[in-house]
C-alpha positions in Angstrom: -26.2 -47.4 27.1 -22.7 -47.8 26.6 -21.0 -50.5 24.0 -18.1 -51.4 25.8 -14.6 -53.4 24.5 -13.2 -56.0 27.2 -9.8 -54.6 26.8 -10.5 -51.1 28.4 -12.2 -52.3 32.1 -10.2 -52.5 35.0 -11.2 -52.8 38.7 -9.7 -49.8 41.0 -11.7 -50.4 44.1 -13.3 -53.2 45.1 -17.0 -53.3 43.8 -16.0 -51.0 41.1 -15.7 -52.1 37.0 -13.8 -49.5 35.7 -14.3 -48.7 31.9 -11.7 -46.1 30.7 -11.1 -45.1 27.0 -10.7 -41.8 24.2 -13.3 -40.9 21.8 -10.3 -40.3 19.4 -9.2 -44.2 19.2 -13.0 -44.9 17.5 -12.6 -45.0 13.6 -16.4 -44.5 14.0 -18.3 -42.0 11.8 -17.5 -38.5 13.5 -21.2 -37.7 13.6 -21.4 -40.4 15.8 -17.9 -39.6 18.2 -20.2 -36.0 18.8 -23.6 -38.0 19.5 -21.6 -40.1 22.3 -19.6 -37.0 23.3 -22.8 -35.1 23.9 -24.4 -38.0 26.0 -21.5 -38.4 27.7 -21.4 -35.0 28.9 -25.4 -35.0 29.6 -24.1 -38.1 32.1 -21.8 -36.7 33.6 -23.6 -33.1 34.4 -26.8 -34.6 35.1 -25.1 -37.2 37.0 -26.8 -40.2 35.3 -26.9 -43.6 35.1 -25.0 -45.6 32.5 -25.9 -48.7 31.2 -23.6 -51.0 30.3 -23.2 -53.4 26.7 -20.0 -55.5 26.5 -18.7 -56.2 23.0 -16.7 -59.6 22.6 -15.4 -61.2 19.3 -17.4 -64.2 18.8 -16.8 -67.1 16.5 -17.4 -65.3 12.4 -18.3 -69.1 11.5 -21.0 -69.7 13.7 -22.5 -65.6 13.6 -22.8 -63.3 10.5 -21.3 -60.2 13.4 -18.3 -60.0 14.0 -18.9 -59.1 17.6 -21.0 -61.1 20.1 -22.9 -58.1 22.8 -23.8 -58.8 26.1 -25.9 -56.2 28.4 -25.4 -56.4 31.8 -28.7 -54.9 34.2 -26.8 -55.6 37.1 -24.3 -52.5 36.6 -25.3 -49.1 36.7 -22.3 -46.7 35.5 -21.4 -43.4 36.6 -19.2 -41.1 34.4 -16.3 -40.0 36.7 -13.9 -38.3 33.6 -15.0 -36.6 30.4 -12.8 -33.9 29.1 -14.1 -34.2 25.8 -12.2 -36.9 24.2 -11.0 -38.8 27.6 -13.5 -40.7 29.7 -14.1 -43.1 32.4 -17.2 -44.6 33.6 -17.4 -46.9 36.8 -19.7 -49.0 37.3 -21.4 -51.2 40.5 -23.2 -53.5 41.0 -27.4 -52.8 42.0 -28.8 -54.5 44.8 -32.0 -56.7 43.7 -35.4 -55.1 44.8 -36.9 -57.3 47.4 -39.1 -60.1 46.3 -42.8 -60.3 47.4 -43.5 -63.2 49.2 -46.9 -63.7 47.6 -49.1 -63.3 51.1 -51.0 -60.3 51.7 -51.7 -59.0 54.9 
């Protein structure tokens, strides 16, 4: 999974949500900069799927966190850019699985 900020998405192509952003702008513990770097770079070499967490601010008054998250199942990601610090991960949207109808034949 990756926690993603509203302010880095962008849509390329059409179908396509676009997250683009640099490990260095994270004021994050640097132990955990290498822990995303490394699964970043397992993604992107084992060419595998992303799951995607939006963070949003919510109202501090009504919730203790200062951010609201959000996952979204319906977008599967695909790392298209690491180079160690800069990345970008575009995801699209999965089809549904058919439903069964509930008859047997």
């Amino acid at each position: 999974m990756l926690n993603c900020s509203h302010a880095y998405f962008g849509h390329p192509t059409r179908g396509v949500l676009r997250y683009e952003d640099k490990l260095s702008r994270e004021s994050t513990r640097p132990k955990d900069l290498t822990l995303l770097g490394e699964h970043l770079s397992l993604a992107r070499d084992g060419t595998l799927p992303v799951r995607l967490v939006v963070m949003s601010p919510t109202d501090a008054t009504k919730v203790k966190s200062p951010a609201g998250f959000h996952a979204r199942p319906d977008l599967i990601g695909k790392v298209v850019k690491f180079d160690g610090d800069h990345f970008i991960v575009d995801f699209t949207r999965v089809e549904p699985a058919p439903q069964p109808t509930g008859r047997r034949k």
